[in-house]
PDB file of the backbone (N, CA, C, O) and the ligand in Angstrom, with CONECT records:
HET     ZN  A 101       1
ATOM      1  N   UNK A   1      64.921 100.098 -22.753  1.00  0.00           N
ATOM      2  CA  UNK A   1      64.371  99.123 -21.821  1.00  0.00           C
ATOM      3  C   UNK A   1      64.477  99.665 -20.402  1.00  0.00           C
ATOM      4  O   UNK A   1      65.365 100.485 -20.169  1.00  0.00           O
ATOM      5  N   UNK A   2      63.816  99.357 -19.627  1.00  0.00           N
ATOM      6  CA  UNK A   2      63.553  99.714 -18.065  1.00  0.00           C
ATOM      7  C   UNK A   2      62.873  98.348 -16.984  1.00  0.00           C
ATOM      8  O   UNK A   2      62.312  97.285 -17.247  1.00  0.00           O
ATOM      9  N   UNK A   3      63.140  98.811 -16.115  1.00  0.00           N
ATOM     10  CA  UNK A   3      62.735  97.696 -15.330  1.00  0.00           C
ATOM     11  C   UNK A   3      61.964  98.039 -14.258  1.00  0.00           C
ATOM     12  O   UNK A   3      62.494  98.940 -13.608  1.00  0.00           O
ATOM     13  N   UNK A   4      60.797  97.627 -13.773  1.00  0.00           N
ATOM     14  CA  UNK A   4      59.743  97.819 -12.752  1.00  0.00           C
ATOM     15  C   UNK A   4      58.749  96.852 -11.648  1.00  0.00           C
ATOM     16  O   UNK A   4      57.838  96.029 -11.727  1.00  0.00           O
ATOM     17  N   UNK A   5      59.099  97.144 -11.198  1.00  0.00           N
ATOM     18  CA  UNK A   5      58.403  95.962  -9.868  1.00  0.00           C
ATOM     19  C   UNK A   5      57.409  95.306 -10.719  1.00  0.00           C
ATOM     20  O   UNK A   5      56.557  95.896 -11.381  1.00  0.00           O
ATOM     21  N   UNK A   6      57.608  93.852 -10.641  1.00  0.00           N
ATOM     22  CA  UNK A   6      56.621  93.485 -11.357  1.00  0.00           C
ATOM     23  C   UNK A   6      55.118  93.294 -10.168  1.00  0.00           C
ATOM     24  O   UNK A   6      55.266  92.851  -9.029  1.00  0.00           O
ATOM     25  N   UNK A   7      54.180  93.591 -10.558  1.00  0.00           N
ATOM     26  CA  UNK A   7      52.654  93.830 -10.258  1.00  0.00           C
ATOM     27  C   UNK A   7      52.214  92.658  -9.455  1.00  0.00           C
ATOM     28  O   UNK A   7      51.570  92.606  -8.407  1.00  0.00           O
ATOM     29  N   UNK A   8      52.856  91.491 -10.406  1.00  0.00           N
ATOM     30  CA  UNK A   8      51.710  90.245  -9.522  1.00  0.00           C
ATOM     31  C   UNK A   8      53.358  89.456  -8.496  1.00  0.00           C
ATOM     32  O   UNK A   8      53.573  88.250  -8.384  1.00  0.00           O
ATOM     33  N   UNK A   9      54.280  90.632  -7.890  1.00  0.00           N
ATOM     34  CA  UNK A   9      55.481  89.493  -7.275  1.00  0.00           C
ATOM     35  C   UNK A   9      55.090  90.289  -6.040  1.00  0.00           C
ATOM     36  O   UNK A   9      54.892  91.504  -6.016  1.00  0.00           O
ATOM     37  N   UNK A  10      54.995  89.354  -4.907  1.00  0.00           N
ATOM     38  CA  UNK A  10      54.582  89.647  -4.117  1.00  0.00           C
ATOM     39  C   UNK A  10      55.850  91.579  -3.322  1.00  0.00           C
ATOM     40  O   UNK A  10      56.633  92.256  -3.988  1.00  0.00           O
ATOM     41  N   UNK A  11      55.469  91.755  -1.869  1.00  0.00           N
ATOM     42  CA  UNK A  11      56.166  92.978  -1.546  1.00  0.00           C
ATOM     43  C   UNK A  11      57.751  92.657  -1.633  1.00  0.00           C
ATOM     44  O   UNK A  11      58.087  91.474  -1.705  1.00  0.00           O
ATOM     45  N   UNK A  12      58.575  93.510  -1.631  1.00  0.00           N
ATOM     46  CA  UNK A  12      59.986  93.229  -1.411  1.00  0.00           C
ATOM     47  C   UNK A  12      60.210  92.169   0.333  1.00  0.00           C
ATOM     48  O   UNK A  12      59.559  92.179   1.377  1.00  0.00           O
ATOM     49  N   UNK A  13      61.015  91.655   0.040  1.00  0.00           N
ATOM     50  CA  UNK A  13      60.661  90.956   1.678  1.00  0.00           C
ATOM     51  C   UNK A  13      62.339  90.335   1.667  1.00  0.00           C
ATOM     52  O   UNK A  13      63.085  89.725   0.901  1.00  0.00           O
ATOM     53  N   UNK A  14      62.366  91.046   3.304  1.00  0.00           N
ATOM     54  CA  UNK A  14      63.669  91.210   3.888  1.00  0.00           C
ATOM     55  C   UNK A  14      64.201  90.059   4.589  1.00  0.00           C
ATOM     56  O   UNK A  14      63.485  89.676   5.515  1.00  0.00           O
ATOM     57  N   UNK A  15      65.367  89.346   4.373  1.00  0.00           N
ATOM     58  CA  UNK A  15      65.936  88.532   4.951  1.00  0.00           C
ATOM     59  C   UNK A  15      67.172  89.295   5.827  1.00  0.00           C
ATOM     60  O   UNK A  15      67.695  90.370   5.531  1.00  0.00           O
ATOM     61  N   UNK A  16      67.439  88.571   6.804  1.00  0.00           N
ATOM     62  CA  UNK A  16      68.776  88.809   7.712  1.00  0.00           C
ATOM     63  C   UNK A  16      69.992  87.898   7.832  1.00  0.00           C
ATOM     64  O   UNK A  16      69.835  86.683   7.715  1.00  0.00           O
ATOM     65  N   UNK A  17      71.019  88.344   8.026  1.00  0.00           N
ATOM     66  CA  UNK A  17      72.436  87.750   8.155  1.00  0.00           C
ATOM     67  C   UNK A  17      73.045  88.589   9.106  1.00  0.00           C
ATOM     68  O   UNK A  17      72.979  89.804   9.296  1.00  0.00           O
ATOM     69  N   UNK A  18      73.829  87.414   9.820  1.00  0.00           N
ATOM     70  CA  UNK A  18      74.427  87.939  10.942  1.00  0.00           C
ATOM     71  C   UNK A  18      76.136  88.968  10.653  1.00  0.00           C
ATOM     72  O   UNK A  18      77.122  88.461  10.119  1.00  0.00           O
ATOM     73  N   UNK A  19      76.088  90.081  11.042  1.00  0.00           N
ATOM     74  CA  UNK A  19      77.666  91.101  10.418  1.00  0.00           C
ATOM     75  C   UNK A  19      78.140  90.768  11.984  1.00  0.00           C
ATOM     76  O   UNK A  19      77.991  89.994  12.929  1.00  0.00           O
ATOM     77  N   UNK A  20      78.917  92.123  11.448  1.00  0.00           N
ATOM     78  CA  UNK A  20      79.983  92.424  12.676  1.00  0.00           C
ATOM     79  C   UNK A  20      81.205  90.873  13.024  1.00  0.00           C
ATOM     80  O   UNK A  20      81.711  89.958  12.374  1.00  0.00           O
ATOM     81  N   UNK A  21      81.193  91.386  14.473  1.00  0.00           N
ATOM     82  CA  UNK A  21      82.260  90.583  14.517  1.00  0.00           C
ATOM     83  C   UNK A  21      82.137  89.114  14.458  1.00  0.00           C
ATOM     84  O   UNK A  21      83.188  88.479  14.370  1.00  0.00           O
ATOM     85  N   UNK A  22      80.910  88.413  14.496  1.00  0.00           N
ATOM     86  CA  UNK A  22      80.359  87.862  14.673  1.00  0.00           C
ATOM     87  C   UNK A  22      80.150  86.771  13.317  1.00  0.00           C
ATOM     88  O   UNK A  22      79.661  85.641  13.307  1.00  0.00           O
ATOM     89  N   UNK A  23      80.831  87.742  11.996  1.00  0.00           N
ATOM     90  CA  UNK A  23      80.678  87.264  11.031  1.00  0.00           C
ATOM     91  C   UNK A  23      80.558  86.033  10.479  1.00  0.00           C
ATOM     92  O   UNK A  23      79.749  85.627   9.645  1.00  0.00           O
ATOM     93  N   UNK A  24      81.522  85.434  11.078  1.00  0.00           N
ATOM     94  CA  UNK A  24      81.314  83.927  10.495  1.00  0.00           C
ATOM     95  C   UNK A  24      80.228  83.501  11.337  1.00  0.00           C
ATOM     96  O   UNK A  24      80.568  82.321  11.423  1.00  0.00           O
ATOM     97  N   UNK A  25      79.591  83.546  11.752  1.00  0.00           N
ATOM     98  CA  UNK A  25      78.420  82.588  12.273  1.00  0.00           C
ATOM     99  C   UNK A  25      77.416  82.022  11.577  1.00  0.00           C
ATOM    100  O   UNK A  25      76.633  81.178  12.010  1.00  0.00           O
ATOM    101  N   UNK A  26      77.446  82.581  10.289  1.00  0.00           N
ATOM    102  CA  UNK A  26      76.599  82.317   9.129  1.00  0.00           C
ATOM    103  C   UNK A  26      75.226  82.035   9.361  1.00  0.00           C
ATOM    104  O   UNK A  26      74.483  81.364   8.646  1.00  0.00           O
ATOM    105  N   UNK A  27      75.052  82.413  10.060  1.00  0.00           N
ATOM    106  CA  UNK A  27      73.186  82.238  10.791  1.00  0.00           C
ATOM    107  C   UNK A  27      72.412  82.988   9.437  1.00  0.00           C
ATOM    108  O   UNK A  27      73.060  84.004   9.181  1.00  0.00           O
ATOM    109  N   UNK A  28      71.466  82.866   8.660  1.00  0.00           N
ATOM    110  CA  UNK A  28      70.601  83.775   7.997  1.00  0.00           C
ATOM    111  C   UNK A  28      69.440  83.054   8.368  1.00  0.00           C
ATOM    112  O   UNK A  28      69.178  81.913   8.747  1.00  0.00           O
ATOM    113  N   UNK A  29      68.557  84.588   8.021  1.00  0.00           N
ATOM    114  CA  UNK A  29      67.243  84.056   8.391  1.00  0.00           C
ATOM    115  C   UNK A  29      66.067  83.277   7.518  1.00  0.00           C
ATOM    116  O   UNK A  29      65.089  82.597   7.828  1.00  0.00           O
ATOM    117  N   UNK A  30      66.491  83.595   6.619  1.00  0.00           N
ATOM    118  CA  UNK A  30      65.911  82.991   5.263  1.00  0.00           C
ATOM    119  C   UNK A  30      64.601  84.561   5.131  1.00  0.00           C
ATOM    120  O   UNK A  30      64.581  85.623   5.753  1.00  0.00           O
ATOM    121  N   UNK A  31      63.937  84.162   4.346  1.00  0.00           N
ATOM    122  CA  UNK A  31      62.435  85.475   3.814  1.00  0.00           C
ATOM    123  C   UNK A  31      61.845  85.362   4.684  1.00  0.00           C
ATOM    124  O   UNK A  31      61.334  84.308   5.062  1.00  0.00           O
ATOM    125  N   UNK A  32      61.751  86.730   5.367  1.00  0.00           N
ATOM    126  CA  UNK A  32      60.889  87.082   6.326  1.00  0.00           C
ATOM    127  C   UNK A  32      59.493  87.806   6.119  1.00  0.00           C
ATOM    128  O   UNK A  32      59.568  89.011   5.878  1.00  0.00           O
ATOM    129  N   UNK A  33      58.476  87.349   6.166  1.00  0.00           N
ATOM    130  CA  UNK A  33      57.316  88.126   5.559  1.00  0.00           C
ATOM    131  C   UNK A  33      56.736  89.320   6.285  1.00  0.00           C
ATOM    132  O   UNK A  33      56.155  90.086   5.516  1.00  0.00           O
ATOM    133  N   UNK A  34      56.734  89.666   7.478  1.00  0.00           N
ATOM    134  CA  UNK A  34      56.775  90.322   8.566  1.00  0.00           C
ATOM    135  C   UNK A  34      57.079  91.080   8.932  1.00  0.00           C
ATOM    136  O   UNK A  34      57.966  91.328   8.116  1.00  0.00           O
ATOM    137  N   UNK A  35      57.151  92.393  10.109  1.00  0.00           N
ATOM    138  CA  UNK A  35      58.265  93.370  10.930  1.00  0.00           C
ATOM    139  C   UNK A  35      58.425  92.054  12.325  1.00  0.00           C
ATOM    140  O   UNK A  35      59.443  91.704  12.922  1.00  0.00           O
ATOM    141  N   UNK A  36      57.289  91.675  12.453  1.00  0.00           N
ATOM    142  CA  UNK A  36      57.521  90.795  13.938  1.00  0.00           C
ATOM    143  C   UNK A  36      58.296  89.878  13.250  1.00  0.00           C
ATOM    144  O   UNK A  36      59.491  89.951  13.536  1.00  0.00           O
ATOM    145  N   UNK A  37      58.064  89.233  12.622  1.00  0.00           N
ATOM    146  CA  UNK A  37      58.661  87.944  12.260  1.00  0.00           C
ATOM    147  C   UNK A  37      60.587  88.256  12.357  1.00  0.00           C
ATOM    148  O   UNK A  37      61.506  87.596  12.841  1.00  0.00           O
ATOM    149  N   UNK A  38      60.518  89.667  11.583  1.00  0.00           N
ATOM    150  CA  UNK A  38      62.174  90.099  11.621  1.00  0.00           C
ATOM    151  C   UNK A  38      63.011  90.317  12.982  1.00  0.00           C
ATOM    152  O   UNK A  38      64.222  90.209  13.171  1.00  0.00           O
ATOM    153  N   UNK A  39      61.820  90.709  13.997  1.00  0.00           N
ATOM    154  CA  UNK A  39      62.178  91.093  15.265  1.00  0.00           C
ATOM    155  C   UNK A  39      62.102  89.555  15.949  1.00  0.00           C
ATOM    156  O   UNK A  39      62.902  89.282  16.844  1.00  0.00           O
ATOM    157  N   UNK A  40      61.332  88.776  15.597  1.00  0.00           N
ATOM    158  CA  UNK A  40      60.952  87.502  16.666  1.00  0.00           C
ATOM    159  C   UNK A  40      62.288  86.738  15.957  1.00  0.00           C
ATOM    160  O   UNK A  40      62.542  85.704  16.576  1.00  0.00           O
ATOM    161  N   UNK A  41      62.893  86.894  15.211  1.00  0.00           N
ATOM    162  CA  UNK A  41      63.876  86.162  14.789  1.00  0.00           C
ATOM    163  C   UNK A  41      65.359  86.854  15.308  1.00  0.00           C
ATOM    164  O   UNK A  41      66.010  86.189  16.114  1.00  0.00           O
ATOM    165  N   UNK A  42      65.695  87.668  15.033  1.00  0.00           N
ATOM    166  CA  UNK A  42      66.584  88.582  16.002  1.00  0.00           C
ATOM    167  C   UNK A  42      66.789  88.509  17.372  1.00  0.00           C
ATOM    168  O   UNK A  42      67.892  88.519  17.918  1.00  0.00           O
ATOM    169  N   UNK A  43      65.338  88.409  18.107  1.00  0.00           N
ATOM    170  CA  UNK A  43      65.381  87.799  19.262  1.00  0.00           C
ATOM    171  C   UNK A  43      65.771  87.251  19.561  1.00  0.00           C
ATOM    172  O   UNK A  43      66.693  87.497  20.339  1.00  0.00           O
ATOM    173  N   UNK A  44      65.390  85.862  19.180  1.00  0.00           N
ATOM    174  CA  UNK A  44      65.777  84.094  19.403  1.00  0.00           C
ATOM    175  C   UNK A  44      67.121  84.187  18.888  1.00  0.00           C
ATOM    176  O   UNK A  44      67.806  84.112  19.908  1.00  0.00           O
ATOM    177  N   UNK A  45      67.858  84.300  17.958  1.00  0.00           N
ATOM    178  CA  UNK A  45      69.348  84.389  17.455  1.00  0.00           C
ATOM    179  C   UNK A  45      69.929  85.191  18.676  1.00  0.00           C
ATOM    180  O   UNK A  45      70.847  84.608  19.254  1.00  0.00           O
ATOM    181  N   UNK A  46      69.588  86.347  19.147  1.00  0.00           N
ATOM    182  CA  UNK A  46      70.530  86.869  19.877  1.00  0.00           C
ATOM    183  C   UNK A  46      70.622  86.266  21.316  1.00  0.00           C
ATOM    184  O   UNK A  46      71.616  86.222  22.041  1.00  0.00           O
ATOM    185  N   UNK A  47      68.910  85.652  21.650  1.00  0.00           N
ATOM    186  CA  UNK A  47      69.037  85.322  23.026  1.00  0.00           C
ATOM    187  C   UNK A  47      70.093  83.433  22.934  1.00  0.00           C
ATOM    188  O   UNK A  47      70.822  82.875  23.754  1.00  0.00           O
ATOM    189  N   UNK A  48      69.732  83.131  21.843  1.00  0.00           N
ATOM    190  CA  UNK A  48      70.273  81.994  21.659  1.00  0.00           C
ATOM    191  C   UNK A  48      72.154  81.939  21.672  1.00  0.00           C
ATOM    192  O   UNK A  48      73.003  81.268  22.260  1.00  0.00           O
ATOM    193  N   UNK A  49      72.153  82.918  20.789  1.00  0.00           N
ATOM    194  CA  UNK A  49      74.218  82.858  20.937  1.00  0.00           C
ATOM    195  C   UNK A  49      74.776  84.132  20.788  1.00  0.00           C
ATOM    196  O   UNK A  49      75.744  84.443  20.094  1.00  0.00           O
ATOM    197  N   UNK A  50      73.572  85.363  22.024  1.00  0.00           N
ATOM    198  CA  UNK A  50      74.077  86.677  21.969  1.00  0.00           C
ATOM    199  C   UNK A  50      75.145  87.639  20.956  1.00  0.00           C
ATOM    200  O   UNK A  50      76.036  88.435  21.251  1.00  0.00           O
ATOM    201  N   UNK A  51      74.635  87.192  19.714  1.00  0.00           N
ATOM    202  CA  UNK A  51      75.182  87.956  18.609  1.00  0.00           C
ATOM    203  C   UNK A  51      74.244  89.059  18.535  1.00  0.00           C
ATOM    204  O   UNK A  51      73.094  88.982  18.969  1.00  0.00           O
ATOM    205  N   UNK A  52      74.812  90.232  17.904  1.00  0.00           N
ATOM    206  CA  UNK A  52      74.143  91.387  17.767  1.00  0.00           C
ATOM    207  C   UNK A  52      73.552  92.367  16.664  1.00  0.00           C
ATOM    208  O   UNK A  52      72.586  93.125  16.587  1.00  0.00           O
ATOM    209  N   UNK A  53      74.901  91.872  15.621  1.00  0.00           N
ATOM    210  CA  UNK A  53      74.756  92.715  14.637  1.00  0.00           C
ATOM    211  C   UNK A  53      74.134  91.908  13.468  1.00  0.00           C
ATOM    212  O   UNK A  53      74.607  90.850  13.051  1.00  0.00           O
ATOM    213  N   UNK A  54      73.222  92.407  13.070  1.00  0.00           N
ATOM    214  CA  UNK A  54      72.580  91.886  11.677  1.00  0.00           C
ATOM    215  C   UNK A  54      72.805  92.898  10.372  1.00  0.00           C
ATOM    216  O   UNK A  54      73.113  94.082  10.233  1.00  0.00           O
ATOM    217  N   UNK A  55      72.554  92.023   9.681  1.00  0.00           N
ATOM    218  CA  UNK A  55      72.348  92.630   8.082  1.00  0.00           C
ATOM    219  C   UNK A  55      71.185  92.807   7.681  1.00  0.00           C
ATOM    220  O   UNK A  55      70.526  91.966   8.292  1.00  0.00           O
ATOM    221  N   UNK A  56      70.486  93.403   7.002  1.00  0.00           N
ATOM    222  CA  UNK A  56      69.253  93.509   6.552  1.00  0.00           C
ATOM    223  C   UNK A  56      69.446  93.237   5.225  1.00  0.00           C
ATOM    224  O   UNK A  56      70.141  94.166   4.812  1.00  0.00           O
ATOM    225  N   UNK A  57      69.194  92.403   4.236  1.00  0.00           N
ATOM    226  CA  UNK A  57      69.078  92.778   2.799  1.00  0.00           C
ATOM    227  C   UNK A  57      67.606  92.648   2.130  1.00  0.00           C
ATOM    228  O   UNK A  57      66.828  92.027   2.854  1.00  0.00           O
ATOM    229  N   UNK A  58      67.123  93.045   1.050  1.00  0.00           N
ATOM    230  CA  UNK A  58      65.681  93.225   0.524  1.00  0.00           C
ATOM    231  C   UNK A  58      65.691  92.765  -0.728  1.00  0.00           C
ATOM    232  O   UNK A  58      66.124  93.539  -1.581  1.00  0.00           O
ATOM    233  N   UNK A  59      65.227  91.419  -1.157  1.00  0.00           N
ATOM    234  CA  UNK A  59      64.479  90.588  -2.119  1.00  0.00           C
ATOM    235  C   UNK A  59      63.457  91.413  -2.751  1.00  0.00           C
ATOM    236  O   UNK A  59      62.351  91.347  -2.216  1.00  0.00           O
ATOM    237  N   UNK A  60      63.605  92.401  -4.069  1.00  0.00           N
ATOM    238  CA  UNK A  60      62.863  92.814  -5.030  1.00  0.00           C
ATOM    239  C   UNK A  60      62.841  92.219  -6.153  1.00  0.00           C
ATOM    240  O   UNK A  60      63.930  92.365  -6.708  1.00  0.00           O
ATOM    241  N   UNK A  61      61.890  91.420  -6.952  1.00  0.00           N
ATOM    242  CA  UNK A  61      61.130  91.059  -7.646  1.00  0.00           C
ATOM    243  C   UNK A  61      61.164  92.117  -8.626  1.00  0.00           C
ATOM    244  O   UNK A  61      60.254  92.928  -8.459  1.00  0.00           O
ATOM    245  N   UNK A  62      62.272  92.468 -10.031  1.00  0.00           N
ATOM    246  CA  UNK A  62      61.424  93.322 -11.469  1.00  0.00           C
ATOM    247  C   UNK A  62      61.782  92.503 -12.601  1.00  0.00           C
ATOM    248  O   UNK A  62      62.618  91.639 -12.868  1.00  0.00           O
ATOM    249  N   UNK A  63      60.717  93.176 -13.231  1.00  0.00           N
ATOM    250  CA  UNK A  63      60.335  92.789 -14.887  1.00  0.00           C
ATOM    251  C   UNK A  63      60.481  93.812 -16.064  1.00  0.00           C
ATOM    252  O   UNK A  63      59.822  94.795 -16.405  1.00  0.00           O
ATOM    253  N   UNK A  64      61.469  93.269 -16.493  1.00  0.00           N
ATOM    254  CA  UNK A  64      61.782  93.800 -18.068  1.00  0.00           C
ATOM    255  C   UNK A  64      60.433  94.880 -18.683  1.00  0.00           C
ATOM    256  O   UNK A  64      59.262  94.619 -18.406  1.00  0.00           O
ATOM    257  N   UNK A  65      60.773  95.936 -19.426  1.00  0.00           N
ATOM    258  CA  UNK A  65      59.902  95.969 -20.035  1.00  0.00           C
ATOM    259  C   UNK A  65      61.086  96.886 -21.289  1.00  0.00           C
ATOM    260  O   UNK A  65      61.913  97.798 -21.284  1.00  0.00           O
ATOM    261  N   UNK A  66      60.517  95.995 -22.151  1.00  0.00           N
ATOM    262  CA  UNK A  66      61.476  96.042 -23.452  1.00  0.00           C
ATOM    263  C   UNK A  66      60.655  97.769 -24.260  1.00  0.00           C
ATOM    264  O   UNK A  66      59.530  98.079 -23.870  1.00  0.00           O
ATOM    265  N   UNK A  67      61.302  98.579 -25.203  1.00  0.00           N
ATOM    266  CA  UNK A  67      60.817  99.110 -25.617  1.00  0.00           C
ATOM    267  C   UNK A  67      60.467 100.679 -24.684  1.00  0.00           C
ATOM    268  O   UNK A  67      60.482 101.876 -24.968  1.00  0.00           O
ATOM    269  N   UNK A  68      60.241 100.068 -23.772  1.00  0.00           N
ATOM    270  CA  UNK A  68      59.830 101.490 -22.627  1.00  0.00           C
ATOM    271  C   UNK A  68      61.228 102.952 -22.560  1.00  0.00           C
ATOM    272  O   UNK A  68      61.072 104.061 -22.049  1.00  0.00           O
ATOM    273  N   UNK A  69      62.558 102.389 -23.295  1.00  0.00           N
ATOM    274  CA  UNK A  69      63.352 103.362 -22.578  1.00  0.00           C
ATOM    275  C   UNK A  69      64.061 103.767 -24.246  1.00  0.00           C
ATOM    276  O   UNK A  69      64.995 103.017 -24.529  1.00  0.00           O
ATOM    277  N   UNK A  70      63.763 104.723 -25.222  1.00  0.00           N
ATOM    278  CA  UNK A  70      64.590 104.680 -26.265  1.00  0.00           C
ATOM    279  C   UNK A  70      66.087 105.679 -25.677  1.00  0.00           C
ATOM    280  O   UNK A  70      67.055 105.836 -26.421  1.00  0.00           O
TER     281      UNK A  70
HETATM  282 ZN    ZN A 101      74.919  84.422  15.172  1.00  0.00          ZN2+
END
């Protein structure tokens, strides 16, 4: 068995969380569909309560495919 982006899930799409020292602030950004959207959100968070450090993590979407790997 193997596993592969499934075809009809949309692109991987990146959400943010706030690191560093800053950690507990628990701010996330929720799915960002965008590069602006990632930056226009970074913005507003940092100009809002000058935190700095973010996390990036990436929401990939795969599908089984049974049989594919003996
Ligand atoms: Zn924050």
């Amino acid at each position: 068995m193997t596993t592969v982006p499934d075809p009809m899930a949309p692109p991987a799409l990146p959400a943010l969380r706030v690191t560093g020292e800053e950690r507990n602030c628990g701010a996330t950004s929720g799915t960002l569909h965008t590069p602006d959207e990632l930056t226009r959100w970074i913005a507003g968070h940092c100009a809002a309560t000058g935190h700095q450090d973010y996390e990036q993590t990436v929401r990939a979407i795969l599908r089984a495919e049974p049989g594919a790997w003996q």
